[in-house]
N, C-alpha and C positions, 0 to 999 in steps of 0.2 A: 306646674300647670301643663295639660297634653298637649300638644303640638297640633294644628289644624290646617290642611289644606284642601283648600275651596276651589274646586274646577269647575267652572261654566265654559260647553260646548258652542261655538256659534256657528250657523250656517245659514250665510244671507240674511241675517239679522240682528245688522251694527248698532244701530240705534235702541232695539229694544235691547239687544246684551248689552251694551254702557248703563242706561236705566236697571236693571236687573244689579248687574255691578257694584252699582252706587246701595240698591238696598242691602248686598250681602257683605259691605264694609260696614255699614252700619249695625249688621247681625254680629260682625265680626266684632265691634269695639269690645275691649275688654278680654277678649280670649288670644291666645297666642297662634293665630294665625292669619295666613296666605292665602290670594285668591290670584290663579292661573288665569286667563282668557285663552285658548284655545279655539283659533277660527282653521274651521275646517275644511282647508281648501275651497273657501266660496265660490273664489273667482269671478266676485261683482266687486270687488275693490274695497271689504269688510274688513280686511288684516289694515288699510290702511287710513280708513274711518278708524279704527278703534286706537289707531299708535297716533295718530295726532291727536286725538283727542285726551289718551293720557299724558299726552308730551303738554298741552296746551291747560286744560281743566284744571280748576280750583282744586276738584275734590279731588282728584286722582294725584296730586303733588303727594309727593312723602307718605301715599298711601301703599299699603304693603301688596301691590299688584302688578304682578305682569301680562305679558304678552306673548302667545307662541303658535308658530304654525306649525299645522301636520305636516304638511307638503305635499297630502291625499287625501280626499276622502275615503276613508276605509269605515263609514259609520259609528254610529254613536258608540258602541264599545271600543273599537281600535281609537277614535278620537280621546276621552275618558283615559285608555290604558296609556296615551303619551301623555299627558298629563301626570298620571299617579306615576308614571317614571321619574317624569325631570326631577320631582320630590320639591324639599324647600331651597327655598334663593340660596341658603349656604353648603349647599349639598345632600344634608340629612334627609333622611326618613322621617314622617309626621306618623304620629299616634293613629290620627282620623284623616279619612279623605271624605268629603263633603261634595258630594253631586248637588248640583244647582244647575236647574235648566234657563235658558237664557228668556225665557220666557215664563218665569219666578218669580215674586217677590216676597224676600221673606219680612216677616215680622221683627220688631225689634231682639224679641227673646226667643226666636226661634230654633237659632244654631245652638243658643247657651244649653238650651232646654234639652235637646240632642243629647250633646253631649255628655251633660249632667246624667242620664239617663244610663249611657252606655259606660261610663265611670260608675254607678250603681247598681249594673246591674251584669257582669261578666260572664252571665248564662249568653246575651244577647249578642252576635257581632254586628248585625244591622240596625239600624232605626230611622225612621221615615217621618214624616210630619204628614200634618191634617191640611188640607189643600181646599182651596175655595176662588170660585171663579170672578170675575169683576162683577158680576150681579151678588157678592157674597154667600151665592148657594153652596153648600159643601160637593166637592169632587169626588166622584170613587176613586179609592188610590190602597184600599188593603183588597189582597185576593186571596185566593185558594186558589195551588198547583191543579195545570189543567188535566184532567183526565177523561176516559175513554167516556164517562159518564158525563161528563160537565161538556164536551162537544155534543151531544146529542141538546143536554139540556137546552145551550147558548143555540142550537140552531133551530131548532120543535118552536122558541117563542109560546110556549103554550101554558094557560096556568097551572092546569094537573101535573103535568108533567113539571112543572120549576116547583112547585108546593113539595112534589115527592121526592125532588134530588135537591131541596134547598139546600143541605146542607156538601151537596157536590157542586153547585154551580160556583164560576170562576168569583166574578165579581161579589163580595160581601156587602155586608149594608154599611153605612159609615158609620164605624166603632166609638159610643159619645163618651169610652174613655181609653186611656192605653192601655195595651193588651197585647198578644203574640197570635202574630199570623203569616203563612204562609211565606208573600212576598208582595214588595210594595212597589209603586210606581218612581223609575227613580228621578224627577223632577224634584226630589228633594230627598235625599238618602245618606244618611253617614254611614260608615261603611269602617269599621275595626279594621286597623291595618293588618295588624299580627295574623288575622282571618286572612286577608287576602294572602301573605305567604304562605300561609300552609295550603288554600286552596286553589290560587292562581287567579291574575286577572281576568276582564271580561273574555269571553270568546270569541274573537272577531271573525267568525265565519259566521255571525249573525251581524249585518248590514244596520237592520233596525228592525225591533221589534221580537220580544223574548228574551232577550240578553241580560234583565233584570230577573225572571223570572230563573231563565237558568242557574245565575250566577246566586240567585237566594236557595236555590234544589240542591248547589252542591256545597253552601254554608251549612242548610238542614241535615243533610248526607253522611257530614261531617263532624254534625253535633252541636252545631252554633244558631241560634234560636235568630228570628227577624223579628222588629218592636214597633206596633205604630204607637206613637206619643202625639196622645192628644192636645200636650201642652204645646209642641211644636207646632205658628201657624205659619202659612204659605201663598198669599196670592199668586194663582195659575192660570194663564189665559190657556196654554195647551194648544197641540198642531198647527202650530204658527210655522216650522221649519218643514214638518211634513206633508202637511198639507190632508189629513184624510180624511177630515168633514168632507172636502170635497173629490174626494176619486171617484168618479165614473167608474174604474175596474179596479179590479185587488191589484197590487202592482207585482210582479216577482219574486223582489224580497221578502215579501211578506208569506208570501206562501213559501219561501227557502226557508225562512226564520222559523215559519210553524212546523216544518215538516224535519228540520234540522231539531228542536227542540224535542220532539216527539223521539225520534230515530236515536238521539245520544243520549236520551234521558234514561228510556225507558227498552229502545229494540224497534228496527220497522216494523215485528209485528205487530207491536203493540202500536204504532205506528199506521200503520195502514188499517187498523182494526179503529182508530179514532176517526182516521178520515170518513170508514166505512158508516160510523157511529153518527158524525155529523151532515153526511148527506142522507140517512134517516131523519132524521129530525128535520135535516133543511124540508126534505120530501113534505111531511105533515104539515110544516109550516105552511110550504106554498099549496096545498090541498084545503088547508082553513083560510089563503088569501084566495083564493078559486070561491070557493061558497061563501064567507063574507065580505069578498069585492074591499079586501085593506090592500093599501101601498104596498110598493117592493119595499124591505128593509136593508136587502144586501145590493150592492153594485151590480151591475149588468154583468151578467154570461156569469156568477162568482160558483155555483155549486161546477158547474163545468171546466171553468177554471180549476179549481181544485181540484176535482180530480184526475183533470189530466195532467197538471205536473206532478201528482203524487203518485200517480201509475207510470210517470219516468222515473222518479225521483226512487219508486221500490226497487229499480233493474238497475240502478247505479252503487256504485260500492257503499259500505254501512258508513255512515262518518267516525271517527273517532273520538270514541268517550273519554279519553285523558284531559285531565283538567289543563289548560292550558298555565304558562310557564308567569311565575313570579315576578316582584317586581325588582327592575331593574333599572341602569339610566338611559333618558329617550335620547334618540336619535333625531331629533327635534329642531326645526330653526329657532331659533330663542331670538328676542329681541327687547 
């Protein structure tokens, strides 16, 4: 049977990662494995909500889970990559590593369903599940890799213009069966280990945001297909740790993440030629919210935002396209 370890991220959200917790043990029953808690340097007192609570709780006795601090925040990938280091309680390497956001719940058969999939199918090294919000609507969570064409698209809002590059635009429609696409949201991702040695853990020069999308560009790159399984299901409540229903402004990371993603994927120029591509489109957008009097859609000051840190970001050295370095053991407070 393959070996499984299940790592949920938490940052300032004790209560809902123990509830999250409790539903991916229950996903867990029957497969052979582990669920890590990795609290991410919160610093509101979550490392020690969650260790009394497994020290004290019914369900968490003799349940196969621990507990580990970063000692940083270094963002959702560096959090994730201590995790896929520490490996299993007895040392070993696991088959699968199983991303679960702490703000997740999976279904009974969801992990199984995963799994089962990526044992059937070894074209594939990633597989995601079908995500659905507490109103039970389905979530978008399959995309397509952003391109020079798909920033334009995402920013114009316009229907000729999305009709003509539907099939460039990021977000897909929610796929009603499994199928192979680009890259998936990772609030619920297995993830082939053997892939990640040959291609290297997350990137952590991405904070938050992109880091799933990169890290599916160089499984693709590499020849390892990504899988949404519609059998896998998922309650998601989503931006519960980052907060970005409600930002007022694009925050820094974000525009680091986008412009990093761009620049090592593809080249700044290809790079600075998206940004160029997206404040096009923004442009039209806000020229049809001018004559039809609709709302802002993007946060205040965002197209100027953006391009003034990507007219720093082009005069700054290129970042480095090597995939970053394998797994190994974390450096981790363990507890």
């Amino acid at each position: 049977m393959p070996r499984v370890l299940v790592l949920s991220l938490n940052y300032r959200t004790a209560e809902m990662t123990l509830r999250s917790a409790q539903a991916a043990l229950r996903a867990m029953a029957g497969l052979d494995a582990e669920l890590i808690l990795i609290d991410n340097d919160s610093g509101d007192g979550s490392f020690e909500v969650m260790a009394q609570a497994l020290a004290t709780q019914d369900w968490a006795q003799a349940a196969p889970v621990r507990l580990i601090s970063s000692g940083h925040n270094g963002g959702f990938g560096a959090g994730n990559n201590i995790g896929i280091r520490a490996g299993m309680s007895d040392g070993s390497r696991p088959d699968y590593i199983y991303l679960l956001n702490s703000d997740a719940f999976p279904e009974a058969g969801a992990l199984r369903a995963l799994v089962e999939h990526l044992e059937t199918h070894p074209e594939a090294g990633f597989a995601g599940s079908y995500l659905f919000g507490e109103d039970g609507a389905a979530q978008m969570t399959a995309f397509r890799f952003p391109s020079i064409a798909s920033e334009f698209e995402g920013a114009a809002r316009s229907g000729p213009v999305s009709r003509l590059l539907r099939n460039r635009a990021v977000p897909m429609p929610v796929p009603g069966a499994t199928r192979r696409v680009d890259w998936l949201a990772g609030a619920s991702l297995l993830m082939r280990r053997r892939v990640l040695d040959e291609i290297g853990l997350f990137d952590e020069r991405f904070f938050l945001y992109f880091e799933e999308t990169e890290l599916c560009l160089r499984a693709a790159r590499a020849g390892h297909q990504t899988h949404y399984v519609r059998g896998s299901e998922v309650m998601h409540i989503g931006s519960v740790s980052t907060g970005m229903k409600r930002w007022a402004r694009v925050p820094g990371f974000w525009l680091d993440s986008r412009w990093l993603y761009f620049a090592k994927s593809h080249g700044r120029t290809y790079a600075a030629l998206a940004t160029l591509s997206h404040v096009c489109g923004g442009l039209l957008w806000r020229l049809r919210r001018l004559i039809q009097r609709k709302p802002p859609a993007d946060p205040a000051q965002f197209l100027r935002d953006l391009l003034s840190h990507d007219l720093r970001a082009l005069f700054r050295p290129a970042p480095d396209s090597a995939a970053p370095t394998g797994i190994g053991r974390a450096e981790a407070n363990v507890e």
